[in-house]
BALOBA-1460 file (C-alpha; in Angstrom, 3 decimals):
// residues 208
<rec num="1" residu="x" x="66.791" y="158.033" z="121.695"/>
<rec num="2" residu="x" x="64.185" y="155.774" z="122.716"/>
<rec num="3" residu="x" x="60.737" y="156.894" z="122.461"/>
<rec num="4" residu="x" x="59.266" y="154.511" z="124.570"/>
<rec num="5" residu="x" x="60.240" y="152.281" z="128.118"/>
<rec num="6" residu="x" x="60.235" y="148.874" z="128.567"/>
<rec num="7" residu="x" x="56.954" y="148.186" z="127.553"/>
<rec num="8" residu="x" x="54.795" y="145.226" z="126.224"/>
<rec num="9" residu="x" x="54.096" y="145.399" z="122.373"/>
<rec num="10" residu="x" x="52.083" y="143.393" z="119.875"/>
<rec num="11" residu="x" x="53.288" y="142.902" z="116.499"/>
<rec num="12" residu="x" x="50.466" y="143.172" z="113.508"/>
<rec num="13" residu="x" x="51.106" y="141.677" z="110.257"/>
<rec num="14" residu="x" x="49.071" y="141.831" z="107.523"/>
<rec num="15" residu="x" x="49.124" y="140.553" z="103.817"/>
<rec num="16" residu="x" x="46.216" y="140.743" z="101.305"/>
<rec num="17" residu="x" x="46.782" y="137.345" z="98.964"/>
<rec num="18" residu="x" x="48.809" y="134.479" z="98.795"/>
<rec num="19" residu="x" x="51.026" y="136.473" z="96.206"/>
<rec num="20" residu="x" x="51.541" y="139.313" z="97.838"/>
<rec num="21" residu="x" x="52.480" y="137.121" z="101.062"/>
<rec num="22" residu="x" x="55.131" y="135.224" z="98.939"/>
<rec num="23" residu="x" x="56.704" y="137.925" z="97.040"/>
<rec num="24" residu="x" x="55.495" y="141.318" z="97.856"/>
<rec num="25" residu="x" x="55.246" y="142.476" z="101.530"/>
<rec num="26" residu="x" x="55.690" y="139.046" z="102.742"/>
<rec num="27" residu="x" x="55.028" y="138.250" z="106.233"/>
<rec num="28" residu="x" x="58.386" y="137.677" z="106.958"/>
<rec num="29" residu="x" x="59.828" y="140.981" z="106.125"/>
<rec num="30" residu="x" x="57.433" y="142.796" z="108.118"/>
<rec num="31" residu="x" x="57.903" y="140.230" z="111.032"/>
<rec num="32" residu="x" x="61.717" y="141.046" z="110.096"/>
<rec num="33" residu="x" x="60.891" y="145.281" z="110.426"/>
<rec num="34" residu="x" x="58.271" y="144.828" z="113.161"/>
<rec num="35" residu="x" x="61.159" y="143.086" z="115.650"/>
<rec num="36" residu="x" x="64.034" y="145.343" z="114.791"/>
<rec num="37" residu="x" x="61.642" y="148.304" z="115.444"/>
<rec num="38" residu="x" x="60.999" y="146.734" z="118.939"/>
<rec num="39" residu="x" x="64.610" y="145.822" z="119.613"/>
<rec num="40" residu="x" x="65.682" y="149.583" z="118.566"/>
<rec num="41" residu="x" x="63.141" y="151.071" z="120.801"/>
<rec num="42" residu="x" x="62.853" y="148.732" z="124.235"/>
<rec num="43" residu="x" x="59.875" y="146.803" z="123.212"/>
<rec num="44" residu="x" x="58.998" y="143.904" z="124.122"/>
<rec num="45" residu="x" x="56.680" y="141.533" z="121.354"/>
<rec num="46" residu="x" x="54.731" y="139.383" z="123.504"/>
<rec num="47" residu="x" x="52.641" y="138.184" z="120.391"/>
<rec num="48" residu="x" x="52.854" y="138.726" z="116.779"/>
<rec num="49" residu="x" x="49.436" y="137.990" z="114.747"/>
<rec num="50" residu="x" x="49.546" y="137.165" z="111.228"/>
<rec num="51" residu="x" x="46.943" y="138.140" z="109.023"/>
<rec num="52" residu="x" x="46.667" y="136.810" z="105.043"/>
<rec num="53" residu="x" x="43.279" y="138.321" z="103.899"/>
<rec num="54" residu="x" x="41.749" y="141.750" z="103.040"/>
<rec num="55" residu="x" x="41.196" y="144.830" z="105.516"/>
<rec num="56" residu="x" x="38.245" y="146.617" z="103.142"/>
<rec num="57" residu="x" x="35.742" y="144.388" z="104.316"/>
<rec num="58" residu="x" x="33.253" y="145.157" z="107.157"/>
<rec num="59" residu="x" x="34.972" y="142.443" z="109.915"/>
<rec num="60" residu="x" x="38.117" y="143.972" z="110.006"/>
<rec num="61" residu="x" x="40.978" y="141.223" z="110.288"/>
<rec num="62" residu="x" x="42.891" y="143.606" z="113.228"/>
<rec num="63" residu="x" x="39.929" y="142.901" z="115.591"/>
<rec num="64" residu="x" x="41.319" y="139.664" z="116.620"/>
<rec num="65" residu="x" x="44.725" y="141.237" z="117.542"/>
<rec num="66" residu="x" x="42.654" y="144.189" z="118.846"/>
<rec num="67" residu="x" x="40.612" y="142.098" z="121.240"/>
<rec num="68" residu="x" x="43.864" y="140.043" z="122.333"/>
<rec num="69" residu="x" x="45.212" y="144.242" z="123.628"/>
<rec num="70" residu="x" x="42.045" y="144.714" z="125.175"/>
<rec num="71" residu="x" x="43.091" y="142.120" z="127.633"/>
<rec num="72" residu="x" x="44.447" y="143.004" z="130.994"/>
<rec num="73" residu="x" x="45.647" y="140.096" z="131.723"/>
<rec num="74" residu="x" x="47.846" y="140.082" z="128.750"/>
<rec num="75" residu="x" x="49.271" y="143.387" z="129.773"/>
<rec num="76" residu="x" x="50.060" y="145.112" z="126.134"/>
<rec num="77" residu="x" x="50.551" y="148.831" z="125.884"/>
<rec num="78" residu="x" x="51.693" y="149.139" z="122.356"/>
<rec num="79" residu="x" x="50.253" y="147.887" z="118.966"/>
<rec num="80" residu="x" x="52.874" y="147.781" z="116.439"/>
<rec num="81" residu="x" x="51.896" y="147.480" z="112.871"/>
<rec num="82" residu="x" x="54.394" y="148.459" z="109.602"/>
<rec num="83" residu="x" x="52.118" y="150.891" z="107.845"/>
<rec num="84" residu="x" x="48.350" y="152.312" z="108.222"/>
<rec num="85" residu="x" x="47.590" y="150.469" z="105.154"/>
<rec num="86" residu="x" x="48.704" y="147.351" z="106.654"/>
<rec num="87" residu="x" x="46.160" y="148.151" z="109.743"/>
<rec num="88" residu="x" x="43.040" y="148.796" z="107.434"/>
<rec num="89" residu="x" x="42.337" y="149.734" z="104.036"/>
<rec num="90" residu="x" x="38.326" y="150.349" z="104.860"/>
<rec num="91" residu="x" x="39.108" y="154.048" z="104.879"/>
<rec num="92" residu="x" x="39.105" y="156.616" z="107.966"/>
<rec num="93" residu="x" x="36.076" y="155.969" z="109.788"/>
<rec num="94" residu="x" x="37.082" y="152.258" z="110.537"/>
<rec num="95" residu="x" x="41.102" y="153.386" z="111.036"/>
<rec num="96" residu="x" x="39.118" y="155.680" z="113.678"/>
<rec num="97" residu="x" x="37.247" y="153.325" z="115.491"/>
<rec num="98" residu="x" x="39.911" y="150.254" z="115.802"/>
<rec num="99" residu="x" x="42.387" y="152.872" z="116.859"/>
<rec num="100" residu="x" x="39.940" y="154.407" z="119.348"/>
<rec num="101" residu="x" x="38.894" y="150.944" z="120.897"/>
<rec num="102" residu="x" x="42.875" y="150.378" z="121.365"/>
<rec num="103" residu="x" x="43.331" y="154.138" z="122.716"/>
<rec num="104" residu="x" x="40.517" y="153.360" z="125.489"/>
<rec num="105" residu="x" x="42.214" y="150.381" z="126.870"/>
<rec num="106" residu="x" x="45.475" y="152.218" z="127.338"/>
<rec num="107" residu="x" x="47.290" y="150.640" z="124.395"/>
<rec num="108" residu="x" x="48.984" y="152.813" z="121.990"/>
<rec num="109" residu="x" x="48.757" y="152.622" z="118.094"/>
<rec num="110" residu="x" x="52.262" y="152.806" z="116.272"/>
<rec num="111" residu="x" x="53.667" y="152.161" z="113.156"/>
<rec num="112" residu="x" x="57.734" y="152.739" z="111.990"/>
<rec num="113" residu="x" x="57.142" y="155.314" z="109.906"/>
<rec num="114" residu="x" x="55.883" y="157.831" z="113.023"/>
<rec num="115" residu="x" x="53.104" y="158.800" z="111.187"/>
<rec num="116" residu="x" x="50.716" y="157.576" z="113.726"/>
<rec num="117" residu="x" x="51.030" y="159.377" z="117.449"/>
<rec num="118" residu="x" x="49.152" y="159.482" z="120.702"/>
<rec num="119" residu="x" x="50.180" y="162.867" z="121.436"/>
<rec num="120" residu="x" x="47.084" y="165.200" z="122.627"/>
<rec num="121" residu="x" x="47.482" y="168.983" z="123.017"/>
<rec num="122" residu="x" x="45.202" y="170.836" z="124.794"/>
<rec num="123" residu="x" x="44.151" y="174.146" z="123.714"/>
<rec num="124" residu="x" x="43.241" y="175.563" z="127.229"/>
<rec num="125" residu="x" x="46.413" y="173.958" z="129.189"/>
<rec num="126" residu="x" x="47.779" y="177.428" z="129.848"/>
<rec num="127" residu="x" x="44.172" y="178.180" z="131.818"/>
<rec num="128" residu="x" x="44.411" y="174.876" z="133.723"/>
<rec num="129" residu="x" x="41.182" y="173.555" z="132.259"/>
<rec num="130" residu="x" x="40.459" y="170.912" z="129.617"/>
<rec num="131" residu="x" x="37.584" y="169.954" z="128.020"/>
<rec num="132" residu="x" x="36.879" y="167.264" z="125.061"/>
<rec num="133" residu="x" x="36.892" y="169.500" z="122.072"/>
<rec num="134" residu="x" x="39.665" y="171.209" z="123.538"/>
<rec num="135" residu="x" x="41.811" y="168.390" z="122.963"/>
<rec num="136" residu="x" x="43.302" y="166.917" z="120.008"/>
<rec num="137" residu="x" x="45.935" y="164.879" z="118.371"/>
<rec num="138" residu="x" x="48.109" y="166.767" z="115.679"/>
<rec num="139" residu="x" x="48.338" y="163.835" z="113.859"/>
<rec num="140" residu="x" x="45.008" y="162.765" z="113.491"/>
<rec num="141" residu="x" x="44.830" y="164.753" z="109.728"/>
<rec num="142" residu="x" x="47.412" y="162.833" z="108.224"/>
<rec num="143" residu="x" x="46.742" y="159.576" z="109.875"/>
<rec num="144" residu="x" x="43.479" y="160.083" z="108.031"/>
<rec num="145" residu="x" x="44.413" y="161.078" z="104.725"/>
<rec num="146" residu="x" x="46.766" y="157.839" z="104.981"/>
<rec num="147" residu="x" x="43.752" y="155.682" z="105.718"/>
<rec num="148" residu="x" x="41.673" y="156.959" z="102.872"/>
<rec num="149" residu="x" x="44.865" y="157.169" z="100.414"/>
<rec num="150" residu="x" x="44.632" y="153.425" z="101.381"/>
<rec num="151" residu="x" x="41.235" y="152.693" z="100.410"/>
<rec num="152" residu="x" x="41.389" y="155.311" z="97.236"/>
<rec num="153" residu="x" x="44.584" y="152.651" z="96.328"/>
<rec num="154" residu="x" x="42.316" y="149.704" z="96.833"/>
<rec num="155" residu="x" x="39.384" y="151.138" z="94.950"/>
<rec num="156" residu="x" x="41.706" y="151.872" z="92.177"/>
<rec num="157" residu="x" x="43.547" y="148.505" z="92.108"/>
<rec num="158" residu="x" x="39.926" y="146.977" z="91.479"/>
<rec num="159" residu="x" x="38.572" y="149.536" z="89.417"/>
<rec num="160" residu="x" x="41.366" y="148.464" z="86.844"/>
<rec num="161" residu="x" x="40.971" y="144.833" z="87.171"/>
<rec num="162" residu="x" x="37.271" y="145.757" z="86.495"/>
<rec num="163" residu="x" x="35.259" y="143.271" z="89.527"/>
<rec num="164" residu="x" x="33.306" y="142.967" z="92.312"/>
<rec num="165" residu="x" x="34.330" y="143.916" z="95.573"/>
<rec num="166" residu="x" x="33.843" y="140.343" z="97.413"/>
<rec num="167" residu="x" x="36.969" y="139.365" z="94.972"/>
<rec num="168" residu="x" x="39.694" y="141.864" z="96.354"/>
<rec num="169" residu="x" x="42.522" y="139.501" z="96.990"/>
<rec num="170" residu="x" x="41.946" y="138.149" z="93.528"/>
<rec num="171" residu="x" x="42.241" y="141.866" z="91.850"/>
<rec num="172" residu="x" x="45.591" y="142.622" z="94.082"/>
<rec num="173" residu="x" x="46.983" y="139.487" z="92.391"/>
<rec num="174" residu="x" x="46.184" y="140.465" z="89.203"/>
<rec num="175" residu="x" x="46.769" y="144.145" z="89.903"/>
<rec num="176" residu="x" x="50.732" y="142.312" z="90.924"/>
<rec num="177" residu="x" x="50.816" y="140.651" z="88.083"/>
<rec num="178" residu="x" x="49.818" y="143.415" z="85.512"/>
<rec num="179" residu="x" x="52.820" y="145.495" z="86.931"/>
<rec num="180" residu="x" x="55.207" y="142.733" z="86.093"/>
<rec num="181" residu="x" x="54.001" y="142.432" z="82.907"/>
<rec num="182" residu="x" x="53.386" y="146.644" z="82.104"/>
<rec num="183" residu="x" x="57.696" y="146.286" z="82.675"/>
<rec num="184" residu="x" x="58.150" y="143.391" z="80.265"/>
<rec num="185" residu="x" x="55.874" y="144.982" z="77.654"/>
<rec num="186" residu="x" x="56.169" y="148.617" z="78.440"/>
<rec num="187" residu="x" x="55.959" y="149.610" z="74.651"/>
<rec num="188" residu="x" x="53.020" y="147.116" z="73.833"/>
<rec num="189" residu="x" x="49.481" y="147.800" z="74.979"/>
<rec num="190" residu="x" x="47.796" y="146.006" z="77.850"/>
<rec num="191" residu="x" x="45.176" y="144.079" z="75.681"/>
<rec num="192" residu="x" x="41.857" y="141.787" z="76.697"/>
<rec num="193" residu="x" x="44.915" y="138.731" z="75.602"/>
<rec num="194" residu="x" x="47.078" y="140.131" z="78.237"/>
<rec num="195" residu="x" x="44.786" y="139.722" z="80.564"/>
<rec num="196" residu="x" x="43.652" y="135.749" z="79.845"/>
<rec num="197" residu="x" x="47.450" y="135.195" z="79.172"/>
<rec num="198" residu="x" x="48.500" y="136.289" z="83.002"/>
<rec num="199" residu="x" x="45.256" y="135.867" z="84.858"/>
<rec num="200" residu="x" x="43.507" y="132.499" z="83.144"/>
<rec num="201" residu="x" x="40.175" y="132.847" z="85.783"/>
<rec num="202" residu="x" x="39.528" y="136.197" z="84.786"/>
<rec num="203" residu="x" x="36.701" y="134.991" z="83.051"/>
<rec num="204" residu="x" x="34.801" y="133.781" z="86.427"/>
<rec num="205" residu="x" x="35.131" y="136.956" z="87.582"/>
<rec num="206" residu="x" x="33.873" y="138.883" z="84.685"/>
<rec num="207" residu="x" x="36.780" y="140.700" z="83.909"/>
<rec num="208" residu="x" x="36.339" y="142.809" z="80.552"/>
């Protein structure tokens, strides 16, 4: 059953490095998962925004796409992204306040898991009444704990590459290629050899 009604939808793609947009979570296959999910539910993609850079830092890459929804004249009431960690990886707070600035222009936040809904109950409806803490989305919990689960998973991915936060898409290409090579060598040790073997710049980026 479809959940939603011939409405307009923009497609949000995101990728943090040139590796991972080759041969991880390539652009492609979520273009490819983003359109069937329209198709399957009566949406219709009016623009799909590619993004190939990090969503930790402070100018979140979704802004662009954001701003594009916040335009009448382009008449979008759903933005469709693949996962919460493809939205943001900054954490809750900024999954909060891009979903809010989407939420007060009408346009609806979704993602083809479900885990994200724009359901509100209303603790008073059976008095008639509402007020704003009487409100609230029963999703909102979990869409956080995704968000930060997101940003724990980024903070980890550089915490084991061991550098500075300005060199993210650098650490998830290394973090890629360490799991290829943790399968190869799965009864050898990881050594400081490894490293300069499968990620020859480490050095400029004071990995130790």
């Amino acid at each position: 059953m479809n959940q939603f009604n011939l409405e307009n939808g923009v497609a949000a793609i995101r990728v943090s490095s040139v590796r991972q947009g080759t041969e991880g979570d390539s652009p492609e296959a979520q273009k490819e998962q983003l359109e069937q999910f329209a198709r399957s539910h009566n949406i219709k993609l009016v623009k799909t925004f590619v993004f190939l850079e990090s969503a930790s830092k402070l100018n979140q890459p979704m802004q662009e796409a954001i701003d594009f929804c916040k335009n009448p004249k382009n008449d979008v009431q759903l933005f469709i992204i693949k996962s919460i960690d493809r939205f943001t990886r900054g954490g809750a707070t900024p999954y909060d306040l891009l979903k809010n600035q989407l939420e007060k222009y009408g346009v609806k936040l979704v993602d083809i898991y479900g885990i994200i809904s724009s359901t509100k109950v209303n603790t008073l409806e059976h008095l008639g009444v509402k007020y704003v803490w009487s409100e609230y989305s029963p999703t909102q919990k979990i869409e956080f704990l995704e968000a930060e689960r997101a940003k724990d998973e980024l903070r980890d991915i550089m915490s084991l590459i061991g550098i500075g936060h300005q060199d993210v898409s650098f650490s998830i290409t290394c973090f890629n290629l360490f799991i290829s090579i943790t399968i190869r060598l799965s009864t050898h040790p990881i050594t400081h050899s490894s490293i300069t073997n499968f990620c020859p710049n480490h050095s400029a980026h004071n990995i130790s």
